[in-house]
C-alpha positions in Angstrom: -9.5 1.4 -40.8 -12.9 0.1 -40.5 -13.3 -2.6 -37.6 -15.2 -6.0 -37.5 -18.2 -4.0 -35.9 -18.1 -1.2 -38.2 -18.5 -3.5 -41.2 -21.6 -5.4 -39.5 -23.2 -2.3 -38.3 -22.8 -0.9 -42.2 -24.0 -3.8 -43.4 -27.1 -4.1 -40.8 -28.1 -0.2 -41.9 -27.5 -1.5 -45.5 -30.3 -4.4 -45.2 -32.5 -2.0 -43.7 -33.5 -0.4 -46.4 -35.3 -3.0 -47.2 -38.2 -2.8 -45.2 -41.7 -2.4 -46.9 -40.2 -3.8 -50.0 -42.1 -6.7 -51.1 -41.0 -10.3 -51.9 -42.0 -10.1 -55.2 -39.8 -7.3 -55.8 -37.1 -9.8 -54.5 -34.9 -11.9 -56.7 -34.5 -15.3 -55.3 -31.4 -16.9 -56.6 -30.9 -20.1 -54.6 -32.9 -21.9 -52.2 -30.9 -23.1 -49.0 -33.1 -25.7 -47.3 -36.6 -26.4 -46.5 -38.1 -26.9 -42.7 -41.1 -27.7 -41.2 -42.6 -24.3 -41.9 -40.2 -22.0 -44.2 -38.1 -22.0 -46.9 -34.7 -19.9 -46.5 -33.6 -18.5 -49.6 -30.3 -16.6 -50.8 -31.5 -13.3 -52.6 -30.4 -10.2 -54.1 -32.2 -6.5 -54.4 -30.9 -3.3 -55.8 -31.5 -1.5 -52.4 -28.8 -4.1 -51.0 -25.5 -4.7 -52.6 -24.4 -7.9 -50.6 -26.7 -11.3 -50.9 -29.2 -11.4 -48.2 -31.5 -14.4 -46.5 -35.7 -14.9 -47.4 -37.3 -16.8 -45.0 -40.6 -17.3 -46.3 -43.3 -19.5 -44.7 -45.0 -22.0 -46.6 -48.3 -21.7 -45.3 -50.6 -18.9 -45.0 -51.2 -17.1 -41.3 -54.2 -16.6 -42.1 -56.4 -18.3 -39.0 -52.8 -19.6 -37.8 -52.0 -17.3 -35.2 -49.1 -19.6 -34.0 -47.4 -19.3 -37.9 -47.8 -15.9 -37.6 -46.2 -15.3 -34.4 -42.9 -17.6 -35.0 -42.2 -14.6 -37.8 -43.0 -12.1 -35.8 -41.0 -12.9 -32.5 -38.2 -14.0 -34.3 -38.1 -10.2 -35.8 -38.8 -8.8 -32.2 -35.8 -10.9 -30.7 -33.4 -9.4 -33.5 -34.7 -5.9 -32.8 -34.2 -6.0 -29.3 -31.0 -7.7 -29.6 -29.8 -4.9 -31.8 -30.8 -2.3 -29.5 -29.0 -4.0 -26.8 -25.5 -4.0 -28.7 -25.4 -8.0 -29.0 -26.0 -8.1 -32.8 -22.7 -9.9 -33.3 -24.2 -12.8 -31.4 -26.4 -13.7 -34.1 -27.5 -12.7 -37.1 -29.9 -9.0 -37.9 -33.4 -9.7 -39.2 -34.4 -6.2 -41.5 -37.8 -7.1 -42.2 -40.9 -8.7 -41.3 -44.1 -9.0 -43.2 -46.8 -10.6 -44.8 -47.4 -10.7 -48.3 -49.9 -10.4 -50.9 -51.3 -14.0 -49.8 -50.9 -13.8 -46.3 -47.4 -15.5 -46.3 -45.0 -14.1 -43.6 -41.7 -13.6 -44.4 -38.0 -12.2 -43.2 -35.1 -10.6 -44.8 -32.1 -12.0 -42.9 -28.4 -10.9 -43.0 -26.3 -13.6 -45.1 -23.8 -15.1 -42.9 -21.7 -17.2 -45.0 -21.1 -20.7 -42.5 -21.4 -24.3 -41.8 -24.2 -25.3 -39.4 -22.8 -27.2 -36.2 -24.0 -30.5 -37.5 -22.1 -30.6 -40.2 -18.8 -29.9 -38.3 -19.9 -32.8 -35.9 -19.3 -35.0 -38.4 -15.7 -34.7 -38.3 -14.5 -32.9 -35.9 -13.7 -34.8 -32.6 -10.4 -33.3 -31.3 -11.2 -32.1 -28.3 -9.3 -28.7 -28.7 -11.6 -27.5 -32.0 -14.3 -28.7 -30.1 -13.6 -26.8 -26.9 -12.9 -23.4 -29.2 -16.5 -24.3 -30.2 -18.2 -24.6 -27.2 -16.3 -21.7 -25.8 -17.7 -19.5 -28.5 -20.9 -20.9 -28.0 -20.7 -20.3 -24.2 -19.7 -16.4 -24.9 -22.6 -15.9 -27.3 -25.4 -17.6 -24.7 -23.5 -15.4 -21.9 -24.3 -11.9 -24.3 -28.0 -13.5 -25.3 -29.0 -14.4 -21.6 -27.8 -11.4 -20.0 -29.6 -9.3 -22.0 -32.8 -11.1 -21.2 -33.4 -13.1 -24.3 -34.1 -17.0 -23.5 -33.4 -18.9 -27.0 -35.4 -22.1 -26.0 -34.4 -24.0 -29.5 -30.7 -24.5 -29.1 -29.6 -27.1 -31.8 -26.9 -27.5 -34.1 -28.6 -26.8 -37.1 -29.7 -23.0 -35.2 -25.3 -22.5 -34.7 -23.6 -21.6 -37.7 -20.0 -20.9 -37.7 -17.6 -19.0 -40.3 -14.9 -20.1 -41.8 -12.6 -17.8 -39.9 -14.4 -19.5 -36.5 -16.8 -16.7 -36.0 -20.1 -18.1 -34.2 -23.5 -16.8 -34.5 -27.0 -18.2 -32.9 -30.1 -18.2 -35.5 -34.0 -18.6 -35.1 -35.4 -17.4 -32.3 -38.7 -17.8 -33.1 -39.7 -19.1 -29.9 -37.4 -17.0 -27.4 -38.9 -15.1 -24.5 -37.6 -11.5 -24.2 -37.5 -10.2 -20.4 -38.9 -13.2 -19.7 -42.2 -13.1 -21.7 -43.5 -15.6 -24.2 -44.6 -13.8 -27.8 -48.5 -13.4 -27.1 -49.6 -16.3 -29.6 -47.7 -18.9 -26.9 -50.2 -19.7 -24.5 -49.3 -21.4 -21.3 -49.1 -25.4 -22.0 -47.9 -25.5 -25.5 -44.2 -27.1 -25.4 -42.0 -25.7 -27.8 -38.8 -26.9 -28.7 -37.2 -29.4 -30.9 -38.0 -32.9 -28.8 -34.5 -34.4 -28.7 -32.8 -31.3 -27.6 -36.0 -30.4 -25.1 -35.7 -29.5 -21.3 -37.7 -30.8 -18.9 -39.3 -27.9 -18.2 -40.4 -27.1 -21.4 -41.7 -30.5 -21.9 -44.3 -29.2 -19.2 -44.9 -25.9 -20.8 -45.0 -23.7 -17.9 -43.8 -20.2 -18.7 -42.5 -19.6 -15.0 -39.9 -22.2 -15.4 -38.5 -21.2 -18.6 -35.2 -19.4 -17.8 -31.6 -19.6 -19.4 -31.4 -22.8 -18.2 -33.1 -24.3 -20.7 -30.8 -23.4 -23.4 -28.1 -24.9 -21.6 -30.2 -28.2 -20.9 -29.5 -28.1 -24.8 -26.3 -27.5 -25.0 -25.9 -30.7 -22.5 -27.6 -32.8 -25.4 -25.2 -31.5 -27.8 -22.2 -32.5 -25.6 -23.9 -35.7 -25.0 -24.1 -36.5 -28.4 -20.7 -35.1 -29.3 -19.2 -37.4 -27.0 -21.3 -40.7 -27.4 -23.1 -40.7 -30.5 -26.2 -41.2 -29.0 -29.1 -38.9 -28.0 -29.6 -39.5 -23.7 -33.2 -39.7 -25.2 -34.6 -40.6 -28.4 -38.7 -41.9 -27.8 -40.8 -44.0 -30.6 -42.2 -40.5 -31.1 -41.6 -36.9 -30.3 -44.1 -37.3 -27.0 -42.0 -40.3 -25.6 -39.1 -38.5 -26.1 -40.4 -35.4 -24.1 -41.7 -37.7 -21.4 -38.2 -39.7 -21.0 -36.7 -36.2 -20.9 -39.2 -35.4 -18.1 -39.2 -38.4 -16.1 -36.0 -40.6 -17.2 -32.4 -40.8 -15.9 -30.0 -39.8 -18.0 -27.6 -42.9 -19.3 -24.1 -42.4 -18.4 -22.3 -41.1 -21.4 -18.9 -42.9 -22.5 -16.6 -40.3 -24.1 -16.6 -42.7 -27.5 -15.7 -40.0 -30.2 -13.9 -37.2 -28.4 -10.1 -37.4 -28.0 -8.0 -36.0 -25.6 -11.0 -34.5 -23.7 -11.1 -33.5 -20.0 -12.0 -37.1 -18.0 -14.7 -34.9 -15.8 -17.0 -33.7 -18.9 -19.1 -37.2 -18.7 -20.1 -35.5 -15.2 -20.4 -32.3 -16.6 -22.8 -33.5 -19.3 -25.4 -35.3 -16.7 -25.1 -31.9 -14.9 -26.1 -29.8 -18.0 -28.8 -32.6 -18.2 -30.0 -32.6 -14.9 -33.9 -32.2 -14.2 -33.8 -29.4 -11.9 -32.9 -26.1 -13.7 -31.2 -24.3 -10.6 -29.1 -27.7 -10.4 -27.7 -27.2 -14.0 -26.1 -23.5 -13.0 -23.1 -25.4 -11.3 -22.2 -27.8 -13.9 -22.1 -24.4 -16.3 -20.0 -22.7 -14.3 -17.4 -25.8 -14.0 -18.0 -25.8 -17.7 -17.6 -23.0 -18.6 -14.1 -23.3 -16.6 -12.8 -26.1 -18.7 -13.6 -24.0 -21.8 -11.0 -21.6 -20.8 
């Protein structure tokens, strides 16, 4: 009988053949949203029998090192990641390239799910939301200990199956063992702004550790519970500052029922400014998950 792993490894060496074949040769058959810089597309090829995942830049890397090396890390993350027996965690990248006009692009394993942000719409009994986080918690635990740092943890980057399965997408700006992908230069800050950490608000490279993703996953929590964003600037430079210099404003479990009366305190942990300080408040998290 073929196992869970057996099907996503068959699938992964499936999607592989698909390196060095070029997007042109790709039929695109539905476009699944638009970002700041790609476009993700559902897709089909001969080579692969099951749907797969374009991500195709809309601007050229040509003279734009930085567009370049999103693409390319986010390839290097899932390669590494496969090596180190944690594809499960998130989903396989099979190719990266450049086309014709200097577009870079990725074929991505289709995961059929429901992004995180969507299921925080509704969902506000504390027991789903405790599975969630618990799956969450598991997938960070298999990402960090094999030396990848995420550093854009969001709801939109968590998709989840329908049969609960979790996975972790985009790690464009990850650090493997530790190093930033050689287009980051020291003093860029990276990140989505509301879900930023201090740290890499700052944008030095020796502070960025695991922490950081869980500073992230304390926004999440904090917004879970309250509605509210601890910090939300006039613009996405105030809001890295308050993150930087602010307290954070007591949370109020508003939306959350029958929730543990200790994960307001929790939270501020995950939030707090000093990333050694936040290692505490994950490991009394992570025993409330349980």
């Amino acid at each position: 009988m073929m196992t869970s792993s057996d099907s996503v490894l068959e699938n992964i060496q499936s999607l592989n053949l698909l390196q060095g074949v070029p997007p042109d040769e790709v039929k695109l058959a539905k476009r699944q949203s638009v970002g700041g810089v790609s476009e993700i597309w559902l897709a089909t090829h001969p080579l692969h029998p099951a749907p797969f995942v374009v991500k195709y830049s809309k601007y050229t890397c040509a003279g734009n090192d930085y567009i370049r090396g999103q693409f390319e890390r986010e390839y290097e993350a899932s390669c590494v990641r496969f090596e180190r027996g944690i594809s499960t965690s998130s989903t396989h990248i099979a190719c990266f390239d450049v086309d014709a006009v200097e577009h870079p692009y990725l074929y991505i394993e289709y995961f059929p799910s429901t992004p995180l942000n969507e299921i925080m719409q509704h969902c506000f009994e504390w027991r789903c939301v405790r599975t969630i986080f618990a799956r969450l918690s598991k997938c960070l635990r298999q990402i960090h200990t094999n030396g990848i740092v995420h550093r854009d943890i969001k709801p939109t980057n968590i998709l989840i199956s329908k049969s609960g399965e979790l996975r972790i997408i985009d790690f464009a700006l990850s650090t493997i063992d530790g190093n930033w992908h050689r287009f980051h230069e020291e003093g860029m800050a990276l990140g989505t702004p509301l879900y930023m950490s201090p740290e890499q608000a700052y944008g030095k490279k020796i502070m960025l550790t695991s922490a950081c993703d869980w500073y992230a996953v304390g926004v999440i929590l904090y917004y879970w519970m309250t509605g509210t964003y601890p910090f939300q600037g006039k613009n996405a430079a105030d809001t890295m500052k308050m993150h930087c210099y602010n307290d954070v404003p007591q949370p109020q479990i508003n939306r959350l029922t029958s929730s543990p009366a200790s994960l307001p305190e929790l939270c501020c942990g995950l939030l707090s400014k000093d990333p050694n300080s936040r290692f505490s408040a994950v490991n009394r998290f992570r025993e409330i998950l349980k």
